[in-house]
VEXDREN-985547 format. One record per atom (N, C-alpha, C, O): y, x, z. Coordinates in steps of 0.2 Angstrom, whole numbers, padded with zeros to 4 digits, always signed. Layout:
% VEXDREN-985547
YXZ;...
% end
This chain:
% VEXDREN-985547
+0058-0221+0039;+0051-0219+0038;+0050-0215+0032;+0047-0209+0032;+0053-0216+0027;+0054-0214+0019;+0057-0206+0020;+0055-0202+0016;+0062-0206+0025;+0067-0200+0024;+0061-0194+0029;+0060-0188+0028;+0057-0199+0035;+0052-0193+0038;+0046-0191+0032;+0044-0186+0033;+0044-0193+0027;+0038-0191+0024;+0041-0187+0017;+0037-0183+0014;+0049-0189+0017;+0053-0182+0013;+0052-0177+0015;+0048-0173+0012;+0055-0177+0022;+0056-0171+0029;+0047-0168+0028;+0047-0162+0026;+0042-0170+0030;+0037-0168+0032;+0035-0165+0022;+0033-0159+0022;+0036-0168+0018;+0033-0164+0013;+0038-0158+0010;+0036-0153+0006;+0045-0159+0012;+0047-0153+0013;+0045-0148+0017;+0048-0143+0015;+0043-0149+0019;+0040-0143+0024;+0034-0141+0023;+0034-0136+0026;+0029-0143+0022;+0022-0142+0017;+0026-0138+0012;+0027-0132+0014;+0028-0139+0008;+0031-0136+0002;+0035-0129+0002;+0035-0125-0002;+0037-0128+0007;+0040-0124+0010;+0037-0117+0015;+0039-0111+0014;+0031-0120+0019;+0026-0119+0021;+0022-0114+0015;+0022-0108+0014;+0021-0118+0012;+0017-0115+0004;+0018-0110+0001;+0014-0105-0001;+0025-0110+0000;+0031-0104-0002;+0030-0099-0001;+0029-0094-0004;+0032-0100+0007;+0031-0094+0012;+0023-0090+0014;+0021-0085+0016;+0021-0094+0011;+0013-0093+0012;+0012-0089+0006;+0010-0083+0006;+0013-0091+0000;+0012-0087-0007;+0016-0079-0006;+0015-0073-0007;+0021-0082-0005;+0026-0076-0004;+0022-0070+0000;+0020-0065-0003;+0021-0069+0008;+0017-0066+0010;+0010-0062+0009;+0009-0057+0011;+0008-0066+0004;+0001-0065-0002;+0003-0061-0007;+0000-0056-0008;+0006-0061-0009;+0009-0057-0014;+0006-0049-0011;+0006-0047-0006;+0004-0046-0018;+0002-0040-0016;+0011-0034-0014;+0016-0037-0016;+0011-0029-0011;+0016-0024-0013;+0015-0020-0014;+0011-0018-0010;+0017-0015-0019;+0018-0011-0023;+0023-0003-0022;+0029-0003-0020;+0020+0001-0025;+0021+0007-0028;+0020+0011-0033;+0015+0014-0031;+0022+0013-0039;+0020+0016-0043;+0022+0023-0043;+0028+0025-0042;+0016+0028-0044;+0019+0036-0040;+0017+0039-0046;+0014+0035-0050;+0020+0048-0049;+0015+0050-0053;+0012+0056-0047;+0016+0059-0044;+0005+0056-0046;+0001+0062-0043;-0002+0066-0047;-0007+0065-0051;+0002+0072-0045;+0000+0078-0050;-0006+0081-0047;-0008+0087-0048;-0009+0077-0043;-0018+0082-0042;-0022+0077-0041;-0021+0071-0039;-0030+0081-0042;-0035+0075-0041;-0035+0075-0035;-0034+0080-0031;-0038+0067-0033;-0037+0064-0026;-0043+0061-0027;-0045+0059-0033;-0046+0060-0020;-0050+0055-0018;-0047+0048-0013;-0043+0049-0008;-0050+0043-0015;-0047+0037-0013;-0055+0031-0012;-0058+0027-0016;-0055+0031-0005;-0063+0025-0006;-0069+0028-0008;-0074+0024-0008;-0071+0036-0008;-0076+0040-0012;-0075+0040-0018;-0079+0044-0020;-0071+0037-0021;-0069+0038-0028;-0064+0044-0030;-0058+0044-0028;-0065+0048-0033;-0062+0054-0039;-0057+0052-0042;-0058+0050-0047;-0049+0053-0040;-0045+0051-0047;-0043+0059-0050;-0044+0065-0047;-0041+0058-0055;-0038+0065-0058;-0031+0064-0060;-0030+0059-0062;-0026+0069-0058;-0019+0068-0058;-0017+0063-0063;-0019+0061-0068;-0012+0062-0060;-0011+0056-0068;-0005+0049-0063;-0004+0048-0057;-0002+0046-0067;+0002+0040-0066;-0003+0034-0059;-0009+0034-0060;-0001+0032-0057;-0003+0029-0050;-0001+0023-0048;+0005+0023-0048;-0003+0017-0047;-0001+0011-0045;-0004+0009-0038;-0010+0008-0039;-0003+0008-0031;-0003+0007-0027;-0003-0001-0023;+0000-0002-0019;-0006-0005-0025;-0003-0012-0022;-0010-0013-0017;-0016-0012-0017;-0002-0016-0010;-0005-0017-0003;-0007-0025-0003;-0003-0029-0007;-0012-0028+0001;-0012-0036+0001;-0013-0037+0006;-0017-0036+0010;-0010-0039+0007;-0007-0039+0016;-0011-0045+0019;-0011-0046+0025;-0013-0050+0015;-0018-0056+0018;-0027-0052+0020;-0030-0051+0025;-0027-0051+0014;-0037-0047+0013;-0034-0040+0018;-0037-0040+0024;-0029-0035+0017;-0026-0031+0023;-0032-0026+0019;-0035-0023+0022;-0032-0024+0012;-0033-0018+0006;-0028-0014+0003;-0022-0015+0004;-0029-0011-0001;-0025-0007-0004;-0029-0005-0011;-0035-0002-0011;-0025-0008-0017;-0030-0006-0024;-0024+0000-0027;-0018+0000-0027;-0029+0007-0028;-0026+0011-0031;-0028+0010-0039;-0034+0011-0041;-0023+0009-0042;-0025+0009-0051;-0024+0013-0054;-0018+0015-0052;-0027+0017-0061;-0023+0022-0064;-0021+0017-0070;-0021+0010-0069;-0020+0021-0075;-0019+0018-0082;-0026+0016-0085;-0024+0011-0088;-0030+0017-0086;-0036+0016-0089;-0040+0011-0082;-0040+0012-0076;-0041+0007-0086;-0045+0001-0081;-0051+0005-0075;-0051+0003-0069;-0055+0010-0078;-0061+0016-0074;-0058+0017-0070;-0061+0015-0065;-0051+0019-0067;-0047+0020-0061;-0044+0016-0057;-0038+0014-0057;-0050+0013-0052;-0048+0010-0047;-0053+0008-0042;-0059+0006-0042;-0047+0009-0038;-0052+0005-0030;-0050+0001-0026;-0044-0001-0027;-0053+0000-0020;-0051-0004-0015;-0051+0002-0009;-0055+0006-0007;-0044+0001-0007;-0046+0007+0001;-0043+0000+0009;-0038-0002+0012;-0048-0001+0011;-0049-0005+0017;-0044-0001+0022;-0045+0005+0023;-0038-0006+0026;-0033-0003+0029;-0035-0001+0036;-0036-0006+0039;-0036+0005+0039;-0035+0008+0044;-0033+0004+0049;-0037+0001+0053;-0027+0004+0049;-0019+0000+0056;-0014+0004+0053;-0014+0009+0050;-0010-0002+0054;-0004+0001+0051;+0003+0006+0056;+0005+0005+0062;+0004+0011+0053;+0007+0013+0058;+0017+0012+0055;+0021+0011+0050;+0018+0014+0064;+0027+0011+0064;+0030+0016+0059;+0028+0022+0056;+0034+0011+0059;+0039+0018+0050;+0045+0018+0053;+0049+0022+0050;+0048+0017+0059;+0051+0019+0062;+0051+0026+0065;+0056+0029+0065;+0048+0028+0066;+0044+0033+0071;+0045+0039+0065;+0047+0044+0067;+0043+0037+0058;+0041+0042+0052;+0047+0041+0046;+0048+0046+0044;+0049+0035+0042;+0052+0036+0039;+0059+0029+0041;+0059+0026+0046;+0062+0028+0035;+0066+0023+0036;+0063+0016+0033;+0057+0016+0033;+0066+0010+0029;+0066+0005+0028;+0062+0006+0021;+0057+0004+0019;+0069+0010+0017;+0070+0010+0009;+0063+0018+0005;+0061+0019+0000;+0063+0021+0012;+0057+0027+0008;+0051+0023+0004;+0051+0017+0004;+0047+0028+0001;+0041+0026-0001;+0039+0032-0002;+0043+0036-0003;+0032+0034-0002;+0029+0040-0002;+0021+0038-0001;+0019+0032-0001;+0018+0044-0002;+0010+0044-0006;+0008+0048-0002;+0011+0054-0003;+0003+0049+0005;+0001+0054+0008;-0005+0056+0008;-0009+0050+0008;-0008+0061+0008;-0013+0065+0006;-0015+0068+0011;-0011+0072+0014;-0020+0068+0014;-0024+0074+0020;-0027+0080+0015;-0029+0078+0009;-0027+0086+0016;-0027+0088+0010;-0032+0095+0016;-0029+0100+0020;-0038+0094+0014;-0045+0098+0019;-0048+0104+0014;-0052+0101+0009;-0048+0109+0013;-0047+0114+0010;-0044+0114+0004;-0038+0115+0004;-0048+0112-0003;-0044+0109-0011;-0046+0104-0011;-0048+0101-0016;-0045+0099-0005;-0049+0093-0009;-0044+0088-0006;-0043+0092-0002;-0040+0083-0005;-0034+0080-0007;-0039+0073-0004;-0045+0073-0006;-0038+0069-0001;-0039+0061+0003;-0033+0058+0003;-0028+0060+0005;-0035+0051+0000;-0027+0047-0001;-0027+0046+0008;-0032+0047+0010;-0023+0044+0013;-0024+0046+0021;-0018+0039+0020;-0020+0033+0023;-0013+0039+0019;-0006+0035+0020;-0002+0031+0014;+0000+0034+0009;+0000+0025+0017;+0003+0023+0009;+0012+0018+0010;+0014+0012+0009;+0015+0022+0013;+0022+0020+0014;+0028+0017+0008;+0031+0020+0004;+0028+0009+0010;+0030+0004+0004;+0036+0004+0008;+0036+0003+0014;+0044+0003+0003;+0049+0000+0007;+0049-0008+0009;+0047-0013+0005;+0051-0007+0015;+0053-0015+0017;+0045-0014+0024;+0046-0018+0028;+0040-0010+0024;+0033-0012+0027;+0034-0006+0029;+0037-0001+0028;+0029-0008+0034;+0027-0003+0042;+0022+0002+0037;+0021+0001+0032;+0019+0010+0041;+0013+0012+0033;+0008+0008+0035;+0007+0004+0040;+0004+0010+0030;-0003+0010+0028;-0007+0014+0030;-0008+0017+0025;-0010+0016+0036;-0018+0020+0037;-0021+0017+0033;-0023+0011+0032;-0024+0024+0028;-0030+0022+0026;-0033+0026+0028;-0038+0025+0024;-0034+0031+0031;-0040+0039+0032;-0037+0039+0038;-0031+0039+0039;-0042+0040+0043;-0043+0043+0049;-0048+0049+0051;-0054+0047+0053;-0045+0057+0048;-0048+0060+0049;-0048+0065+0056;-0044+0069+0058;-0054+0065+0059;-0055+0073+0065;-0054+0079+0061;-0052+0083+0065;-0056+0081+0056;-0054+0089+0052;-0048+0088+0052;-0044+0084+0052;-0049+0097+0053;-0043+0101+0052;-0040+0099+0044;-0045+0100+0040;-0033+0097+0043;-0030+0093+0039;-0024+0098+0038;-0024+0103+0040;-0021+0096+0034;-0014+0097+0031;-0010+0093+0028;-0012+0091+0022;-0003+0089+0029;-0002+0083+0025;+0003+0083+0017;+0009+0085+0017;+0001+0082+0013;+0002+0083+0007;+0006+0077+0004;+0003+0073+0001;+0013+0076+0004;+0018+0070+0002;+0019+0068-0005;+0021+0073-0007;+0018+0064-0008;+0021+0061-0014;+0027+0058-0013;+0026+0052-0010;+0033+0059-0014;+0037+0054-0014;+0039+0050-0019;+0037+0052-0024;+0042+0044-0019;+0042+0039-0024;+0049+0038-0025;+0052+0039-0020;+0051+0037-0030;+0058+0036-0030;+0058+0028-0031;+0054+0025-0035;+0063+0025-0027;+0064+0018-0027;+0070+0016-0031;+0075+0019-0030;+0070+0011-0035;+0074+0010-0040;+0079+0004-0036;+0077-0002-0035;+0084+0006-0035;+0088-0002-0031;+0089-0008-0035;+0092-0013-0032;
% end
């Protein structure tokens, strides 16, 4: 009996783990050298933090100064298969005459991020990130 309520509370605990773990936000950090719109929000070029929350299923784009930030509500995610491999990461951009839309947000180890789905005529605009091993 003693050794089942070990077993079971190991596994709650475990359970937990893997549950915080999951929670966890993941990240990117890019530098974008143009202003971009992200949420109807304005950024102007500049250093970029990118973290996906895969439970709420958002994405907060932060600058350096606290004023630089939003919530971008995820689209669907699309296969990275299909588009890149495991280890990329990249920052994409619909990019509709000079005006720049955060559209895509590709983290190594995850499928992407839709966050813009647009009908205009587009152009896609890539930030690549370098990933540090």
């Amino acid at each position: 009996m003693k050794t089942n309520i070990v077993a079971i509370g190991l596994a709650i605990l475990l359970a937990a783990a893997f549950g915080l773990a999951q929670s966890q936000p993941q990240q990117v950090s890019a530098k974008i050298p143009f202003e971009f719109t992200a949420a109807g929000k304005v950024f102007p070029a500049g250093q970029y933090n990118f973290s996906y929350n895969s439970v709420q299923r958002y994405v907060i784009v932060r600058g350096v100064d606290k004023e630089s930030e939003a919530r971008v509500i995820l689209v669907t995610m699309l296969a990275r298969g299909m588009h890149t491999t495991p280890s990329d990461a990249h920052v994409v951009f619909d990019k509709i005459g000079n005006n720049r839309f955060l559209s895509e947000l590709w983290i190594p180890g995850l499928d992407g991020l839709d966050l813009l789905s647009t009908k205009e005529k587009h152009e896609h605009e890539i930030v690549n990130v370098p990933v540090l091993p």
